[in-house]
C-alpha positions as CSV (number, residue, x, y, z in Angstrom):
1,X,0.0,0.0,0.0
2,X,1.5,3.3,-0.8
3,X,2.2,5.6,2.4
4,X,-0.1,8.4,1.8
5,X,-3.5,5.6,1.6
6,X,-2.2,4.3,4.7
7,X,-1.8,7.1,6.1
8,X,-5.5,7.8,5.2
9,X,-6.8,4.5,6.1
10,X,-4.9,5.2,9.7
11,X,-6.6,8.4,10.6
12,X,-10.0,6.5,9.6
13,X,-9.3,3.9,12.0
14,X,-8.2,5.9,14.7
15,X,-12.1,7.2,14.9
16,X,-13.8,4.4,14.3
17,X,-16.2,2.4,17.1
18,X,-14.0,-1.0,18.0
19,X,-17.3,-3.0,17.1
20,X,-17.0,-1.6,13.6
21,X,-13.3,-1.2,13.7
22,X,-12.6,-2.9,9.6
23,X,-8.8,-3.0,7.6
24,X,-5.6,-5.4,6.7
25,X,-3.8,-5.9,10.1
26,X,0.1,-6.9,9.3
27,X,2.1,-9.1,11.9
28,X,5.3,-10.7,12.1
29,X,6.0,-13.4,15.2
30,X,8.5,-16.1,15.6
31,X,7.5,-19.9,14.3
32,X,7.3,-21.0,18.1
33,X,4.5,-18.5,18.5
34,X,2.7,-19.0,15.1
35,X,0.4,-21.8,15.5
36,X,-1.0,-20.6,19.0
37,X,-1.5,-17.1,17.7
38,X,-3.6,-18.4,14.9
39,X,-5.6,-20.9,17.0
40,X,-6.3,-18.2,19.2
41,X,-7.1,-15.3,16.4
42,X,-9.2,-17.6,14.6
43,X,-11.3,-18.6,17.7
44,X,-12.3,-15.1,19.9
45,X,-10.4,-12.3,17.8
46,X,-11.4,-13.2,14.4
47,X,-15.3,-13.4,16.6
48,X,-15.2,-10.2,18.3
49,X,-13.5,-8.1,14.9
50,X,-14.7,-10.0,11.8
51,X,-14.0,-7.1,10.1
52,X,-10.0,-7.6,10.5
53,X,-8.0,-9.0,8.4
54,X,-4.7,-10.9,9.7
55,X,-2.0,-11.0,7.2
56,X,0.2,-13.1,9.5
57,X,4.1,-13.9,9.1
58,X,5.7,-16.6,10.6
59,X,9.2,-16.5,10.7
60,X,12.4,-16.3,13.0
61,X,14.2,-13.8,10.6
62,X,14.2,-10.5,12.1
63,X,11.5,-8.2,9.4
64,X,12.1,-4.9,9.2
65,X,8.7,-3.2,10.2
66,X,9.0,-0.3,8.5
67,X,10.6,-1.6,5.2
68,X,8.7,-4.1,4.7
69,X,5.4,-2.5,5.4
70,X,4.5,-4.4,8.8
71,X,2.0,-3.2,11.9
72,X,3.6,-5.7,14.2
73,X,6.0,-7.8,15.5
74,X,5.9,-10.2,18.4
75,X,9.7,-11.0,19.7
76,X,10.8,-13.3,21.8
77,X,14.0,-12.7,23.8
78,X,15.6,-9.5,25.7
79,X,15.3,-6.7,23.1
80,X,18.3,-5.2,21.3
81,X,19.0,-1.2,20.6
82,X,15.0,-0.6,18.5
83,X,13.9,2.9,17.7
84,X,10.8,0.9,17.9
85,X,7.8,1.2,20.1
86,X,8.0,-1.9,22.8
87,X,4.5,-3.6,25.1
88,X,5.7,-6.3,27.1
89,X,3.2,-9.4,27.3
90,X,5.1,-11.4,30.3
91,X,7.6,-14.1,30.1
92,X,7.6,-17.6,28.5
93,X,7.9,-20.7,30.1
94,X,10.4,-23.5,28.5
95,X,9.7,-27.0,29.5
96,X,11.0,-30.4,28.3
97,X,8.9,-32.8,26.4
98,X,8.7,-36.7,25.1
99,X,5.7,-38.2,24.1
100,X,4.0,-41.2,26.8
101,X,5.2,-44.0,24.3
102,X,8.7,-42.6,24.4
103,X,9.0,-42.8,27.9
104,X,7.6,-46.2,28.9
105,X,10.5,-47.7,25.9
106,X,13.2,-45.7,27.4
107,X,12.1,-44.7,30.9
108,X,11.5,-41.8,32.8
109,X,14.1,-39.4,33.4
110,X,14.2,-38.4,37.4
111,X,17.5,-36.2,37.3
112,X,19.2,-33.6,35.0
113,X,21.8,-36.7,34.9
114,X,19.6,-38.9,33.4
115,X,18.9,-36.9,30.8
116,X,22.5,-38.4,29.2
117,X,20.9,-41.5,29.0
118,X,18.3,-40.3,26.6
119,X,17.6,-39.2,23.1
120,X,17.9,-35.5,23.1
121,X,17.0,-33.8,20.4
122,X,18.6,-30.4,19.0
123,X,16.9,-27.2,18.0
124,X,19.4,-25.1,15.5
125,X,19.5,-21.8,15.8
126,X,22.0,-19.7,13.3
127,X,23.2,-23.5,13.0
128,X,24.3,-24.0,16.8
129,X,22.8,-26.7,19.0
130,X,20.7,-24.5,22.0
131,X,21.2,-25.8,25.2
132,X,18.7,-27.6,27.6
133,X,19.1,-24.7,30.2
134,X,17.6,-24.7,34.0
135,X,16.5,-21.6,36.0
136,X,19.1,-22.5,38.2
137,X,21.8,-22.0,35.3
138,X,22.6,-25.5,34.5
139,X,23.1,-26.3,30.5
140,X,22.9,-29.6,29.1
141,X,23.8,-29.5,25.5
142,X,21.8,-32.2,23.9
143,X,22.6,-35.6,21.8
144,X,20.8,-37.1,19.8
145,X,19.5,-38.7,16.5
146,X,17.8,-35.6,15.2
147,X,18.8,-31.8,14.8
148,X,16.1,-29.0,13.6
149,X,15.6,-25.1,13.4
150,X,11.9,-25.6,12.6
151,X,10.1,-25.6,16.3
152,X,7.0,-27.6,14.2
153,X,9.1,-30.5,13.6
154,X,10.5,-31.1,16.4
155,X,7.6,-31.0,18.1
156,X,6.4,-33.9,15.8
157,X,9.5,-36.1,16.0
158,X,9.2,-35.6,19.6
159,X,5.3,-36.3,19.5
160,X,6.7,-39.7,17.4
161,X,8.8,-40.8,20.1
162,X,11.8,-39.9,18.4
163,X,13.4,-38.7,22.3
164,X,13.3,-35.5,24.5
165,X,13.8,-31.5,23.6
166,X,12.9,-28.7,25.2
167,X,9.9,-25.8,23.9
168,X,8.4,-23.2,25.0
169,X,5.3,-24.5,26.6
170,X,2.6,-22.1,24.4
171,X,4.2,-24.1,21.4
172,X,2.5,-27.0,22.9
173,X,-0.2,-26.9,25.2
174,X,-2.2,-28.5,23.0
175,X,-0.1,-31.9,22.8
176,X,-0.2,-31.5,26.7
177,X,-3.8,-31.0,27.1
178,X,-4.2,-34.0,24.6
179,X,-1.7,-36.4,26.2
180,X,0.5,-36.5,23.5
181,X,3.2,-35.0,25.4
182,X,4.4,-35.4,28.7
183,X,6.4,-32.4,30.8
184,X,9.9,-34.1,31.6
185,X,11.1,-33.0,35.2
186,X,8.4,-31.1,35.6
187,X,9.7,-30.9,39.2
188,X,12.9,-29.0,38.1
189,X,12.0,-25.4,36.2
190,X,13.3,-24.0,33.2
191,X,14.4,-20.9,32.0
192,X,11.6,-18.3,31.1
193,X,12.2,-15.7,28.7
194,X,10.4,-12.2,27.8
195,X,8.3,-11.4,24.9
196,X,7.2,-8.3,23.5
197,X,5.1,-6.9,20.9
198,X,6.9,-3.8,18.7
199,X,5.6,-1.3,16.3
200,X,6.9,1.8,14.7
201,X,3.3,4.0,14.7
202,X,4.3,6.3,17.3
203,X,1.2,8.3,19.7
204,X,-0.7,7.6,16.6
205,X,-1.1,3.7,17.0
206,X,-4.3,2.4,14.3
207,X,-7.2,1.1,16.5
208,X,-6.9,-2.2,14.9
209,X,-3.2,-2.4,15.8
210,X,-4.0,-1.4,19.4
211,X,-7.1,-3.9,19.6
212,X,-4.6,-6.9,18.8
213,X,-1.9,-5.9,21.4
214,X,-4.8,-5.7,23.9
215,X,-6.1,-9.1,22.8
216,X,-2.7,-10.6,23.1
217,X,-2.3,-9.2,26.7
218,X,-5.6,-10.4,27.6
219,X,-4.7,-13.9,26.0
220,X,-1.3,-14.4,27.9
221,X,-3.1,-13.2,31.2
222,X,-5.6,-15.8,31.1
223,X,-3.2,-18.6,30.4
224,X,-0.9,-18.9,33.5
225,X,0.5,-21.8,32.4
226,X,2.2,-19.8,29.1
227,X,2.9,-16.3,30.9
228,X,4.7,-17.1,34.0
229,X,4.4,-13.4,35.2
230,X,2.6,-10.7,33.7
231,X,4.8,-7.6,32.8
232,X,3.5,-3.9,33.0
């Protein structure tokens, strides 16, 4: 869209009624986030707004918002140096996973040191191995027969029985709520890491844009079990 009709379809939507709040709503958000945004959108957002459009992108490279003509990003991760605009939603739980069938072949794993006894698998990132890490700062560097930077396959090797890795728990609650994947030392926490939503609007944020952060807030608040502690 060329700047000057966006511009124009901005200051429109800035005055409109939420209930009749209408336009093309562009977000960005890491793969590990993508699937529960859209189950959620497509559920009470998509209900409440069915005049919004989402134009959703799901990728871990950085996007230029501004460049490339984005409303939105959700980041995971402490933020680097941004002239952009920053809400925080909270902090993100990582747990460890293996499916039931995994664990009754291999057995279950009791201590961090018994996680050397088990498959662990590997999630790439800029082609390095990321550590199994604990709150209390331990790192295990996993070993096993499969290595990955997509989060969705992963989580179905590990849903397979393939061996152990650790997610963030939003990426899936709905494998644990269907018992397709067990927590692994569910006794011992995890890191948790901050997310954030970003945009580059300014005072002037569209009422679309600002109906979406609200909706994520409101989404992460509800489920305690994905935001360990709300941020302000």
């Amino acid at each position: 869209m060329a700047p000057h009709l966006r511009a124009i379809e901005e200051a429109d939507d800035i005055v409109q009624a939420p209930g009749n709040v209408r336009g093309v709503l562009r977000v960005t958000v890491p793969s590990t986030f993508g699937r529960p945004l859209i189950s959620a959108w497509a559920g009470s957002f998509l209900e409440r707004y069915p005049d919004i459009k989402l134009d959703l992108s799901v990728t871990d490279r950085r996007v230029d918002l501004i460049r490339e003509g984005f409303d939105l990003a959700v980041r995971i991760g402490e933020l680097e140096d941004t002239n952009l605009i920053g809400r925080s939603l909270g902090v993100l739980q990582y747990v460890l996973g293996a499916s039931p069938e995994y664990l009754q072949r291999r057995g279950i794993a009791r201590s961090i040191d018994d996680l050397k006894q088990h498959a662990c698998l590997r999630h790439l990132l800029g082609g390095r191995p990321q550590a199994f890490t604990f709150a209390d700062g331990t790192r295990v560097i996993p070993n096993g027969p499969f290595d990955s930077d997509d989060a969705q396959s992963l989580i179905e090797a590990v849903v397979k029985g393939v061996g152990i890795t650790q997610f963030m728990r939003i990426a899936i609650e709905d494998e644990l709520a269907a018992g397709r994947l067990n927590i692994v030392l569910p006794e011992i926490p995890m890191f948790t890491t901050p997310v954030y939503v970003l945009h580059a609007f300014g005072r002037q944020l569209p009422l679309r844009a600002r109906l979406f952060i609200d909706f994520l807030v409101e989404s992460l608040g509800v489920s305690r079990t994905l935001c360990v502690e709300p941020r302000n």
